[in-house]
N, C-alpha and C positions, 0 to 999 in steps of 0.2 A: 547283718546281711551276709549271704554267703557269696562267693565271689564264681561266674558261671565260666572257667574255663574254656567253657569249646563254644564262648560265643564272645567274639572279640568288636570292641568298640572301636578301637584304632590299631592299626600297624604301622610300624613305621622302620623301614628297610635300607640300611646302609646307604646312611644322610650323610654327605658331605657338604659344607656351607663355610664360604670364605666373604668376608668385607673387602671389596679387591683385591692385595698381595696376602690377609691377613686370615689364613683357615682359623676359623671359630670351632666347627663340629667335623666331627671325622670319624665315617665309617661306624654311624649310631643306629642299630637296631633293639627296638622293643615292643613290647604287645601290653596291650591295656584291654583285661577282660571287664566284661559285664559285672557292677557291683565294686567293682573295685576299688581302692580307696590311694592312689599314689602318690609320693612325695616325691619331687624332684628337689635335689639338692647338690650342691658342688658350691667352690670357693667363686667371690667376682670376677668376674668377668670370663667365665668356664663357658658359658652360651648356652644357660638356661633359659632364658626367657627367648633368645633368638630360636630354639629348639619347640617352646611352645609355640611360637608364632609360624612357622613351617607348620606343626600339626592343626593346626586351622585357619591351614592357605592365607595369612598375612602376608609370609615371604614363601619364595619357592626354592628349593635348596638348590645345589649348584649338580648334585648326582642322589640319585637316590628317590625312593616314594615313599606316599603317604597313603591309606588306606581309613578311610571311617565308615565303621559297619559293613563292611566289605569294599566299599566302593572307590575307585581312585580318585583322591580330593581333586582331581580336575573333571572329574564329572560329578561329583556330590552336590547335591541339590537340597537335600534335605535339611537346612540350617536350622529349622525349629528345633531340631535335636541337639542342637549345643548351648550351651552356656558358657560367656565369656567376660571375666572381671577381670580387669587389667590393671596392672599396678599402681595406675594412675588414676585410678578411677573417682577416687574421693579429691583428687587436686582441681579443681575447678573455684572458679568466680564465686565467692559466698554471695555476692548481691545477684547474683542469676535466679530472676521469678519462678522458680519453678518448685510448684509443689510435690511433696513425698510420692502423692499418685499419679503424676502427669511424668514424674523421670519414671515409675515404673511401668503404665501405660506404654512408653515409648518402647519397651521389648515386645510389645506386640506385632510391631513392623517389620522382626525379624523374619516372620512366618506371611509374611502378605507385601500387596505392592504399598509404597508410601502414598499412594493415588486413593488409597480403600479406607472408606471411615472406620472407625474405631465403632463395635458392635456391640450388643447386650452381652455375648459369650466373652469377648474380649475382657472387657469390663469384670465380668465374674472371675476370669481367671486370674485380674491384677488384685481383687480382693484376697484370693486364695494366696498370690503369692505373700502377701503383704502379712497375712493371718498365720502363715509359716515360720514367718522372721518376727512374728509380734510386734509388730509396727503399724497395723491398721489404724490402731486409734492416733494416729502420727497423720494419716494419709493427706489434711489440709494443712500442716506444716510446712514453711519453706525448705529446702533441703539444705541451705546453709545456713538456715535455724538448728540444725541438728549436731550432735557429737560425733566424733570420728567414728565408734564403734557402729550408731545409729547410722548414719552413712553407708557405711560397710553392708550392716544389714540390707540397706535398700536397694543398695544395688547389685547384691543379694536377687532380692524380691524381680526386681529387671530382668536378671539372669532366669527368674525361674519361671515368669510368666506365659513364656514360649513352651511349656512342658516340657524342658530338656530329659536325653535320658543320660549327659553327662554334662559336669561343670569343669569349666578350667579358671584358675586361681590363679595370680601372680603378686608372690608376697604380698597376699590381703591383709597382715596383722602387721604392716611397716608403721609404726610413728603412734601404738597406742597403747596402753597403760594392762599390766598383767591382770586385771580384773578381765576387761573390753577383751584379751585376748583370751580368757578363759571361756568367756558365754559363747566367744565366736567360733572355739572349734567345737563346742557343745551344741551349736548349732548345724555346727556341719558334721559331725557324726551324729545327730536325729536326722537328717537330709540322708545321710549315708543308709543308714539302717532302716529307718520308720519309709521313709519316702525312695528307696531302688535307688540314687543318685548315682552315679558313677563320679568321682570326684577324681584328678589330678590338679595336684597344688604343689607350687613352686615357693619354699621359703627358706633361711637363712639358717634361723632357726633350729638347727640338725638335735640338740635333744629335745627340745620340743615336739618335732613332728616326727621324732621315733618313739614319741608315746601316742602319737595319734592315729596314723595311716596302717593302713596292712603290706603296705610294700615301699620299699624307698629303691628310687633310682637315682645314682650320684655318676654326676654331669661334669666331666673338665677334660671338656673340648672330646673327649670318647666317652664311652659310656666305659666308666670303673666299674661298677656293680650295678646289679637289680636283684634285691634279695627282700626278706624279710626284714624288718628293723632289728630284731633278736640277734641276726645273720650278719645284718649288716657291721654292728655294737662289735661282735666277738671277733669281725673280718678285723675291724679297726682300731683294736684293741682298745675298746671300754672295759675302763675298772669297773663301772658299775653297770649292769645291764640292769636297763632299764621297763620293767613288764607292761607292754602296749595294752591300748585297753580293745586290737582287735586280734585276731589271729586270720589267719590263712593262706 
């Protein structure tokens, strides 16, 4: 997928964000176009994940704006357009009743009141997500009958059921076996590419997902860079530069 420069999904304009006495981010601007495919990376505790939660109004920073699809995240209304898998996502109650299709069902709510039944359209689009991540034939399994990676996918499938036209990640490949994390960025470059996604993803990982993303931004507490992973590899003096499998 090629990435649409002059049409921007989010901006986000000299963030500054303190825990009390304790500045986390400082003075952070960057642009995430249409198609894009971004790695957020930095050392712990650099205020990655508090930096995604500001870009989809979780927290509010202390100076600074957010902007998605043009619009100031204090008037943005439009949430079917996002997708959000949080790092915790797979951490829950394995004895919790809930089947493959009724946790993904439940991203339908994002786009309507919780007062409004679940519709025949609804319905098709959780089959569709669920047929995306290959997990349909899963759909009357419990979700704590399932494997991490399996997991991962469905809530996945959650995220996409709303038609997002971008996802946000937060270290979704923590705690799972290098196969499980093979299929799963396999899955999100077909999302990428096959399906327009707009993907930013937040992980630890730094040679990994500078074979994956088309652009990395590295987070500790300012923004160090936003460059290409190529750009990024030669900034940071890698012996080995590693050839992404996207360009742009």
């Amino acid at each position: 997928m090629q990435v649409d420069h002059n049409k921007n999904i989010l901006e986000v304009t000299e963030i500054f964000f303190s825990y009390g006495k304790e500045e986390v981010l400082k003075n952070i601007s960057l642009e995430v176009h249409q198609g894009d495919y971004l790695g957020l990376v930095g050392p712990n505790g650099a205020g990655k994940t508090t930096l995604l939660k500001i870009m989809l109004g979780l927290l509010s920073p202390n100076k600074g704006s957010v902007k998605l699809f043009g619009t100031d995240i204090k008037e943005f209304r439009d949430w079917h357009k996002i997708g959000y898998v949080p790092q915790k996502a797979t951490n829950f109650d394995v004895r919790f009743p809930l089947t493959v299709y009724e946790v993904v069902i439940m991203g339908c709510y994002c786009k309507k009141s919780l007062l409004c039944r679940i519709n025949a359209c609804d319905k098709s689009f959780a089959k569709l997500a669920l047929e995306k991540v290959d997990m349909w034939e899963y759909k009357d399994r419990l979700i704590g009958e399932l494997s991490g990676g399996q997991q991962q996918r469905v809530f996945i499938a959650r995220a996409l059921v709303s038609i997002p036209e971008v996802i946000f990640l937060d270290e979704p490949t923590t705690g799972v076996d290098k196969k499980t994390q093979d299929e799963f960025y396999l899955l999100l470059r077909k999302l990428n590419q096959e399906s327009n996604l707009t993907l930013v993803l937040i992980s630890h990982d730094i040679k990994r997902i500078t074979e994956e993303v088309m652009h990395i931004a590295c987070i500790d507490k300012t923004l160090v860079c936003h460059s290409t992973p190529l750009e990024f590899l030669a900034d940071n003096g890698s012996e080995k530069i590693i050839t992404p499998h996207y360009h742009g």
